[in-house]
N, C-alpha and C positions, 0 to 999 in steps of 0.2 A: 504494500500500500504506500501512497503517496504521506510521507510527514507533511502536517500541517502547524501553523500558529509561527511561523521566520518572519523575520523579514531585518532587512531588505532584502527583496528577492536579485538572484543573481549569485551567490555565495552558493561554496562546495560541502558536502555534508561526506563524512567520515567516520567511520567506526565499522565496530563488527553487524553484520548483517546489510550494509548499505550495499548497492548493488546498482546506481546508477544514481553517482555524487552530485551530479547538476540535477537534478529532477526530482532528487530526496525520496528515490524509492528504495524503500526498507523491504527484507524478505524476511519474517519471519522464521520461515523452512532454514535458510544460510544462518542466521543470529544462532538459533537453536534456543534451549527453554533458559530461560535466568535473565536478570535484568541488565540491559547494555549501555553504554556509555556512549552516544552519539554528540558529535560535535562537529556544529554549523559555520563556517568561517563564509566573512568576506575581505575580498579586497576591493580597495579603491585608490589607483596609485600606488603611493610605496607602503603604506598603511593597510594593515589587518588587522582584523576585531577578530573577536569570536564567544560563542557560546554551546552550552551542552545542554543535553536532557538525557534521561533517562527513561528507557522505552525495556518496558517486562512483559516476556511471551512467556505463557502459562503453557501446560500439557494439555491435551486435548484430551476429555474424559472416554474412556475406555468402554464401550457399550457393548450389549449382547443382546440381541435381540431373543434369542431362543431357540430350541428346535423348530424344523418346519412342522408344517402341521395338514393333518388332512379333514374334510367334510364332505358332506354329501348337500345337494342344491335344498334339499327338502329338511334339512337340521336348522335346529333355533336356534340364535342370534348366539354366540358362545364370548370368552373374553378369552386374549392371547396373555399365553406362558411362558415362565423360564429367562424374561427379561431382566436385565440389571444393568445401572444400578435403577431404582424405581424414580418414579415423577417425571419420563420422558414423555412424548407425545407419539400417536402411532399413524400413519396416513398410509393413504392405497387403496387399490379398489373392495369394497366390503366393510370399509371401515368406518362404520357410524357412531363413533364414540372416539375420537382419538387420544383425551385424557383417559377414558376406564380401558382402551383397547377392543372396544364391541368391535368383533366382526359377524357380520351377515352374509353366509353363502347365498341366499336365494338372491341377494343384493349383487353379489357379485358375479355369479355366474358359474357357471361349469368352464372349469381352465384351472392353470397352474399361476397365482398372483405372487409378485413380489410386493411385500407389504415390510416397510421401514419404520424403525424406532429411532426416536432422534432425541437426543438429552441437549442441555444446555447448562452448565455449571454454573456457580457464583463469579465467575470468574467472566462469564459469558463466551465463554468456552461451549464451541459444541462437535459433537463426536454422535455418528449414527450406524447403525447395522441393518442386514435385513435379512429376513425368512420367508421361504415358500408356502405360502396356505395354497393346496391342490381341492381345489371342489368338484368330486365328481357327480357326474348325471344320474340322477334315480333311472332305474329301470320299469319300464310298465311292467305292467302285470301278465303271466303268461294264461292263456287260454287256448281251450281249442286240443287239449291234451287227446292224442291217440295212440296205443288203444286207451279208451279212457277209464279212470275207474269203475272196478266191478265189473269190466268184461269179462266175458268167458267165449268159449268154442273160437278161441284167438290161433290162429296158423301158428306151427312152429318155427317158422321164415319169419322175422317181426323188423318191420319199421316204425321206427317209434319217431310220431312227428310231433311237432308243435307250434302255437303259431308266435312269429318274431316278437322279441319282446324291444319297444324301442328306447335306444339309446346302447342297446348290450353289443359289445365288441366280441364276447365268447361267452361259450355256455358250458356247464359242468354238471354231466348227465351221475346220477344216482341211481342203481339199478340192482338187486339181487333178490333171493327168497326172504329176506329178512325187512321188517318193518319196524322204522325207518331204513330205506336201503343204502346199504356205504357206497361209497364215492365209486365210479366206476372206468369214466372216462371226462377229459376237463382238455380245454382247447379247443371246444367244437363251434366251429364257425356257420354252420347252417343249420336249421331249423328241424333236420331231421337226423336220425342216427340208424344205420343198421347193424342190427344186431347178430350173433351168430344162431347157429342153430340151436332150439331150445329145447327142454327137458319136456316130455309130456307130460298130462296131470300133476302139474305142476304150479304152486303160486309163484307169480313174481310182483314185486313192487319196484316202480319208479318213479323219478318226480325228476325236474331240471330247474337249475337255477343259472 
């Protein structure tokens, strides 16, 4: 930044941190933290003045935003965790509260949000972080299950369909003689599944999620 309050204007500034003596720009970053000694000379002819002041760069406060964090679009308004130190402010998309931290997925949206903590010291020092809030998209509801429950006189060839559920990227089909049925197959990208050849007189349960 430019020092201000010289004058006469025209004089060379000098010390640690100064970084372009005609123009009196100070760099903080080059000074480094602790208080510095700058001093303002002019000349005029054969005569030089001069004066000082003293310019203190603080540390910038060390912030943590927290872990990322996850939601689903249809979750209530929740408050973000794991911050420090306390009393910062929080902005970003979702963020209706930025003193208490509220975030709102359904405000936000289905996506991966970067969302910032920013503190500000007595010092007026400030120092910020940031975390990923991931909101993802509820799933409708499945319907249309076949064969459907309670069938009987079922082929032992079986295509087991269902209809799309929107928003789902994959499906993880549930399937054996046992109710609830354990996990069977997961990765499935389309709406139906075939099955191998199956037991006669036999129950079977399934469901897909």
């Amino acid at each position: 930044f430019i020092l201000a309050g010289f004058e006469p204007a025209g004089g060379l500034w000098s010390g640690t941190g100064i970084v372009a003596p005609l123009a009196g720009l100070f760099s903080p970053v080059a000074a480094g933290t602790g208080s510095r000694l700058l001093t303002y000379a002019y000349t005029q002819g054969a005569c030089t003045i001069s004066d000082q002041k003293w310019v203190t760069v603080f540390t910038v406060p060390v912030v943590e935003a927290g872990p990322d964090e996850t939601a689903c679009t249809d979750d209530a308004p929740f408050t973000m965790t794991g911050q420090s130190p306390p009393g910062g402010l929080w902005s970003g998309p979702g963020i209706v509260d930025p003193a208490a931290g509220i975030f709102d997925p359904a405000l936000a949206g289905p996506a991966a949000h970067t969302i910032t903590y920013t503190v500000t010291d007595g010092n007026g020092c400030t120092g910020q972080d940031t975390k990923t809030v991931t909101v993802n998209p509820v799933l409708g509801p499945f319907a249309a299950l076949s064969p459907a429950a309670g069938s009987t006189g079922i082929p032992l060839e079986v295509i087991l369909d269902w209809q799309d559920s929107p928003n789902a990227v994959s499906y993880t089909l549930y399937f054996g003689t046992t109710s609830p049925p354990p996990s069977y197959q997961d990765g499935i990208t389309e709406s139906r599944f075939v099955l191998p050849l199956l037991s006669g007189e036999t129950d079977y349960f399934w469901r897909v999620e």
